[in-house]
C-alpha positions in Angstrom: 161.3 62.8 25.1 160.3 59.6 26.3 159.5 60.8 29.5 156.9 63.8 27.7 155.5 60.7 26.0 155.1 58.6 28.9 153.2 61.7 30.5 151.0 61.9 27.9 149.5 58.5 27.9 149.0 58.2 31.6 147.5 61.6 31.1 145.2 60.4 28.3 144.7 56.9 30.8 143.2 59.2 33.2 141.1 61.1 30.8 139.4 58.0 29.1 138.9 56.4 32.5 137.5 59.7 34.4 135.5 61.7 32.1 133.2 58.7 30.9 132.8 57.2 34.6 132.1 60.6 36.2 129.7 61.9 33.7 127.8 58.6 33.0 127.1 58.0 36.8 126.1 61.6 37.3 123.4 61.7 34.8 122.2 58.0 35.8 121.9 58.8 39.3 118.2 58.7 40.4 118.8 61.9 42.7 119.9 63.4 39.7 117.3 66.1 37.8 116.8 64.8 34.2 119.6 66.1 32.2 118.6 68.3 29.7 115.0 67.5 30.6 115.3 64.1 28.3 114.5 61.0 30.0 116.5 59.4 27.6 119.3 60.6 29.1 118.8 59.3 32.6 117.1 55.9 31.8 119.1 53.2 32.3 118.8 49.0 32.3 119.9 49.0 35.9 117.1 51.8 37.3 114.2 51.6 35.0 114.6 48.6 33.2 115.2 46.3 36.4 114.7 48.0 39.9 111.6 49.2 39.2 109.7 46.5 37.3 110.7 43.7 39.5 110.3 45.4 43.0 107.4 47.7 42.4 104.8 45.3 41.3 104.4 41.5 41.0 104.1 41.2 37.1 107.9 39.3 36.9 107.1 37.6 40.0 106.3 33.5 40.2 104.7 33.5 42.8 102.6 36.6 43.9 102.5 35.2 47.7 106.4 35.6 48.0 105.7 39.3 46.3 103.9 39.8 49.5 106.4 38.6 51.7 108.7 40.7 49.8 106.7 43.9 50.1 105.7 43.3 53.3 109.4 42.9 54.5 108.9 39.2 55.7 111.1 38.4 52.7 114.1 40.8 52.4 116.5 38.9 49.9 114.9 37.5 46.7 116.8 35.9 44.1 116.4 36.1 40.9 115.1 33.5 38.6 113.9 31.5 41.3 111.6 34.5 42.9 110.7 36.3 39.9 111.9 36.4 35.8 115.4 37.7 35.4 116.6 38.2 31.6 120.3 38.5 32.0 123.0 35.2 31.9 124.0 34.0 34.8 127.0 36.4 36.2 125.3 38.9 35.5 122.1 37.4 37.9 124.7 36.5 40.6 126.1 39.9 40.7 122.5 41.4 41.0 121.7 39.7 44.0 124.8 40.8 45.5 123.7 44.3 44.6 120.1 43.8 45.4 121.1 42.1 49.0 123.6 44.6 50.1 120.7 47.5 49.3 117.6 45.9 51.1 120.0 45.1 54.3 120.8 48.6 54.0 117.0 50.2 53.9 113.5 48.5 53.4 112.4 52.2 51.4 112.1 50.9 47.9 113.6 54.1 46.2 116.6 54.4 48.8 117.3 50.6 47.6 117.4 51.2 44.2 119.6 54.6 44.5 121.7 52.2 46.4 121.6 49.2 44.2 122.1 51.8 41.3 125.5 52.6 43.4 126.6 48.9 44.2 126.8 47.9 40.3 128.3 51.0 39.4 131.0 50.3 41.4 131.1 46.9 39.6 131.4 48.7 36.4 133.9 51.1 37.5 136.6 48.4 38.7 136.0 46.4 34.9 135.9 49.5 32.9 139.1 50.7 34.5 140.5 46.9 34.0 139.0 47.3 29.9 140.9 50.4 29.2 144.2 49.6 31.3 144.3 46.3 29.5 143.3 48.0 25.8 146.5 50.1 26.1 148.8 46.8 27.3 147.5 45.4 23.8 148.3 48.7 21.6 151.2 48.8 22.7 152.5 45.1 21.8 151.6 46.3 18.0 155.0 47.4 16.5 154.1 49.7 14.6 153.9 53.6 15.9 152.5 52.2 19.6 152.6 55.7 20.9 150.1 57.1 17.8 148.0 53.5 18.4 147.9 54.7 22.1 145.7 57.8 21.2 143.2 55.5 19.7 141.7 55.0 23.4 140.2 58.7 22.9 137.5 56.7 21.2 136.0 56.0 24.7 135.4 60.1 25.0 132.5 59.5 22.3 129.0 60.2 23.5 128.1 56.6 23.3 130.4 55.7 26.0 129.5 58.8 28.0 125.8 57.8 28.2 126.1 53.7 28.0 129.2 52.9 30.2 127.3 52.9 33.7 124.1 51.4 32.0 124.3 47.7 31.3 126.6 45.0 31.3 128.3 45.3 28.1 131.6 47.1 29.4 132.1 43.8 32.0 131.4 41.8 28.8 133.7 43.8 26.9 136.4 43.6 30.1 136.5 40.4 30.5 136.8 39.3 27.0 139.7 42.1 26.6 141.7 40.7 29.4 141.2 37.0 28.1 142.8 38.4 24.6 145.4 39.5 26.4 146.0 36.4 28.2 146.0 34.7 25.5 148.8 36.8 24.1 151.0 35.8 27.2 150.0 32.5 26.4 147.9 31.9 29.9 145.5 30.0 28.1 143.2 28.5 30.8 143.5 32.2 32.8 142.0 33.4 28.8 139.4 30.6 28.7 137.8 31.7 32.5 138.1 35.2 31.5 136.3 34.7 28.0 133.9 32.5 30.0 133.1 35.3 32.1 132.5 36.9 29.1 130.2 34.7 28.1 128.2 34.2 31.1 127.6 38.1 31.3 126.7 38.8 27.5 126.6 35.6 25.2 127.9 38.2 22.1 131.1 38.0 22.7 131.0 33.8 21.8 132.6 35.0 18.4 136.1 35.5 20.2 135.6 31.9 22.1 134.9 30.2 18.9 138.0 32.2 17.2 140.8 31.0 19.4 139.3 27.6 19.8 139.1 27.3 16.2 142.7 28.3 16.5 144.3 26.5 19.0 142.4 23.3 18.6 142.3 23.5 13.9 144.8 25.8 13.1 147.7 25.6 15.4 147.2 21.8 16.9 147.7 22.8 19.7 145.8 20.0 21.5 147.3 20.6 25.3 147.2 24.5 25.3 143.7 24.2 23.4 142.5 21.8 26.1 143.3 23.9 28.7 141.5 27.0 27.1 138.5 24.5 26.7 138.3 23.8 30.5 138.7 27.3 31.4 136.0 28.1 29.2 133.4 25.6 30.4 134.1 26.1 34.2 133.1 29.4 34.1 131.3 29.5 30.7 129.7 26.9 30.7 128.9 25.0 34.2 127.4 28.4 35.3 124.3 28.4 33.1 123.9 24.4 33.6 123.8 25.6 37.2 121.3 27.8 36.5 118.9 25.3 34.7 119.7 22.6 38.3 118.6 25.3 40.2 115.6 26.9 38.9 114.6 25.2 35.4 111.4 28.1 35.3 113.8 30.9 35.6 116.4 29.3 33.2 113.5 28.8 30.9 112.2 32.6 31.1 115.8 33.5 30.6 115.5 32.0 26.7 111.8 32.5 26.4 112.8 36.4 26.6 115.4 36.5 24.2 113.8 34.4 21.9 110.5 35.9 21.8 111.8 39.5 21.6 110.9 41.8 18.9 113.6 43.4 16.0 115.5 46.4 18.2 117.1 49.0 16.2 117.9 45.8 13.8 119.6 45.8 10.6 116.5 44.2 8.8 113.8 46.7 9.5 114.0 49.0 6.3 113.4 45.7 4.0 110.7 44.1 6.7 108.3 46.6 8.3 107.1 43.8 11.1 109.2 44.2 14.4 107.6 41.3 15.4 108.0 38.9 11.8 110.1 36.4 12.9 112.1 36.4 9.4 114.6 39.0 11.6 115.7 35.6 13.8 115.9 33.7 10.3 118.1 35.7 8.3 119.8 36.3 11.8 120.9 32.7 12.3 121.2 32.5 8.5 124.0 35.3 8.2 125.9 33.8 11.8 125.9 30.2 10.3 127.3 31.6 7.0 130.0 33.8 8.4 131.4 31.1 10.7 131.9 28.8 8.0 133.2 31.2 6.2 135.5 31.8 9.1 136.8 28.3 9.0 137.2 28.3 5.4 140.1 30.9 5.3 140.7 30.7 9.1 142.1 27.3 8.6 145.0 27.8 6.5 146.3 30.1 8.8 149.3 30.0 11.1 151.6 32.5 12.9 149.3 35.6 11.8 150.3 38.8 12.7 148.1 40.1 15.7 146.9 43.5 14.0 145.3 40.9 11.8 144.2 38.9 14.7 142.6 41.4 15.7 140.5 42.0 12.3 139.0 38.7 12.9 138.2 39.2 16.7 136.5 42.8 15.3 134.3 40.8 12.5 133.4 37.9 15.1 131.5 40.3 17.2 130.2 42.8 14.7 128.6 39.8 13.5 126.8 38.5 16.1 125.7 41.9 17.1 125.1 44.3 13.8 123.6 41.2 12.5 121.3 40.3 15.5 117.5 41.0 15.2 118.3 42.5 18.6 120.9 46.0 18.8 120.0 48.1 21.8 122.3 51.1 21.7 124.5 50.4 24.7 125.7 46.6 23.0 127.5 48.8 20.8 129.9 49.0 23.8 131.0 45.7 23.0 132.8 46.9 19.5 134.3 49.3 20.7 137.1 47.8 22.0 137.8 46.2 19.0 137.3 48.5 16.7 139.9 50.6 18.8 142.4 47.5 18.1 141.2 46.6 14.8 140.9 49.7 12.8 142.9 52.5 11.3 142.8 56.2 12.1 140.5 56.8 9.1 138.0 53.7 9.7 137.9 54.8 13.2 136.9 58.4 12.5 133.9 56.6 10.4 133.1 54.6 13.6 132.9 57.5 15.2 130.3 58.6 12.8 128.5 55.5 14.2 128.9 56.4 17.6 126.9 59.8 17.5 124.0 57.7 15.5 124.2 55.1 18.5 124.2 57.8 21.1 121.4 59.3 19.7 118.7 56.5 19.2 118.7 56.5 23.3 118.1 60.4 22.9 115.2 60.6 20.6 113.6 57.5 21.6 111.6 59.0 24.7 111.1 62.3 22.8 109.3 60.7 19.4 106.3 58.8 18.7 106.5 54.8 17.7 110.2 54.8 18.4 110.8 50.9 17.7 109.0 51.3 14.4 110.5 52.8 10.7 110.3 55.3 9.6 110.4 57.5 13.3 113.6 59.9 14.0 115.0 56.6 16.3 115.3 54.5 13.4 116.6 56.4 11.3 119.7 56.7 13.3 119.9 53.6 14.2 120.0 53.0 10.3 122.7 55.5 10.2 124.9 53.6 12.9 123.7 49.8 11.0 125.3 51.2 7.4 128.3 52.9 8.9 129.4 49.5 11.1 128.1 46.9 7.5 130.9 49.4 5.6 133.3 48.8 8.2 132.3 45.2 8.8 132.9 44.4 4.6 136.2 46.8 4.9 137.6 44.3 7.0 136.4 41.6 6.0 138.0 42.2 2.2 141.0 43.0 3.7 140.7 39.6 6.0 140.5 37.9 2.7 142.8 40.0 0.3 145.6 39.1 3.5 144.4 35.5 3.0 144.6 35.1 -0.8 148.0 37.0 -1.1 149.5 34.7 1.8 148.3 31.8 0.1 149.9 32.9 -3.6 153.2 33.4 -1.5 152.7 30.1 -0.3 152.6 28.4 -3.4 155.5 30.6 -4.7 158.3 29.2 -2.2 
């Protein structure tokens, strides 16, 4: 018996791993014909959002002499934010140059680079989304309650979003590295968790929710000043010290990095049924607003609590980052790559089959979005899934949140019993 059961899992191991990695790099390849003849299918940040803006013409360029150079093949290795605007944190920049070096020593033929630059950061993704799921079932199983069903619950990553997003963006290294710092944190390796969670950091800022959770926790909650300390330092060497390196080395490029995100317009956002202007700037307000709220909120019946269980641990991990990202004026489809983990961890069978619901929505605003008219704007067929996937993840989001604070209230009138 145990041996059917062990069978099955490394069996569904290889499933989750394979079938997403195989299929997402497939479609994404730029030899590939456009599946299904919708170019929504095939775009991705890496190809068409990156390789071809920066290198094909000098628009995101400082300097339209080094351009030259560049084109001209005088200049074979630019780097980003100090040749031209790069809008990603800095692990994320270092890795791209890495990428972007290895393809233009390989050929000077712009296309051939980018197929090969294309190739490069896939592999990047494949050796962190392998390290995601491998680590996801570690932490399912440590919950002592039916592990084996919980170990099913990584079927989740056979959902379309995960089929299309996974070699698109960042988000699953985000997501890996903020999964392996949970579970370093569970075998208390607390400055190994704060690097890892740094990483996290300095690929995707989102995931700051789980920092402030278990610094919160270490530091308020448990006292524990030494252990805490040590999480802090891991945090900021690799968290931290990156993006002040950033600033020392290029303050233009570190300056374009914030000028983007703080100048860009609503995305799929929560707030555009109620205001019609993608670019008002009452999205950022009620954005910030809604954070602020929900982290004081946080400390307000975080504080009491010590020696939680870790399904419940989980829950607050789960509502740190829906927050920063349902809430966000800014939800491109494949950020919903950074719940999923946690929702896998967080939820029950019948919340997750809701999440799934989500899911389809999500895959589906990449879908339509080349294939309608005035995607960004309400009212088109892209919104109104991405509205589908915003309700579905704020039911889910209050779900847990109630049963955060139903926990917290029956604790405390336990409490005041003994």
């Amino acid at each position: 018996m145990a041996k059917s059961k062990r069978l099955i899992e490394i069996l569904i191991l290889l499933l989750v791993i394979l079938v997403p990695l195989v299929i997402s790099i497939y479609i994404h390849d730029p030899n590939t014909e456009l599946p299904a003849k919708n170019f929504g299918l095939k775009y991705t940040d890496i190809v068409y959002g990156l390789s071809y803006p920066i290198f094909e013409n000098d628009e995101r360029w400082f300097n339209a002499e080094t351009f030259q150079k560049f084109k001209s093949s005088i200049y074979k290795y630019p780097i980003p934010y100090v040749d031209y605007k790069f809008e990603y944190p800095p692990l994320v920049g270092l890795l791209w140059y890495i990428s972007t070096r290895i393809a233009f020593e390989y050929t000077s033929n712009l296309k051939d680079a980018i197929r090969v630059n294309y190739y490069v950061q896939s592999i990047f993704t494949i050796i962190l989304y392998i390290f995601l799921v491998c680590s996801l079932s570690v932490l399912l199983k440590t919950k002592k309650q039916n592990p084996h069903i919980e170990f099913y619950k990584l079927l989740v990553f056979l959902l379309p979003s995960t089929l299309i997003y996974v070699i698109y963006n960042w988000d699953v290294a985000t997501a890996a590295f903020a999964v392996i710092g949970i579970l370093c944190i569970l075998r208390e390796k607390y400055f190994l968790a704060g690097v890892l969670l740094g990483l996290s950091f300095s690929t995707k800022i989102l995931t700051i929710g789980v920092v402030f959770y278990y610094m919160v926790k270490l530091l308020i909650v448990e006292e524990k000043r030494v252990l805490g300390l040590k999480y802090l330092v891991g945090f900021i060497i690799s968290g931290v010290i990156p993006f002040i390196l950033l600033y020392v080395i290029s303050p233009r490029g570190f300056s374009e990095l914030l000028n983007h995100h703080m100048s860009w317009y609503c995305e799929n956002c929560l707030y555009l049924p109620l205001i019609r202007d993608i670019y008002s700037n009452l999205h950022k307000i009620l954005f910030y607003t809604i954070t602020i709220l929900i982290a004081c909120g946080f400390l307000l019946f975080g504080y009491p609590w010590r020696n939680i269980s870790v399904r419940d641990e989980y829950k607050y991990l789960f509502v740190g980052v829906v927050s920063l990202v349902l809430f966000n004026y800014v939800f491109s489809p494949q950020m919903f790559l950074l719940i999923t983990p946690l929702a896998i961890l967080a939820l029950g069978v019948k919340a997750l089959l809701l999440y799934s619901i989500a899911d389809i929505f999500n895959a589906l605003i990449i879908y339509t979005f080349f294939n309608y008219p005035n995607s960004w704007m309400f009212g088109s067929v892209t919104q109104y899934m991405a509205l589908g996937r915003n309700l579905i993840l704020l039911v889910l989001f209050i779900y847990i949140t109630m049963s955060i604070i139903r926990s917290r209230l029956k604790m405390t009138r336990t409490s005041r019993r003994i």
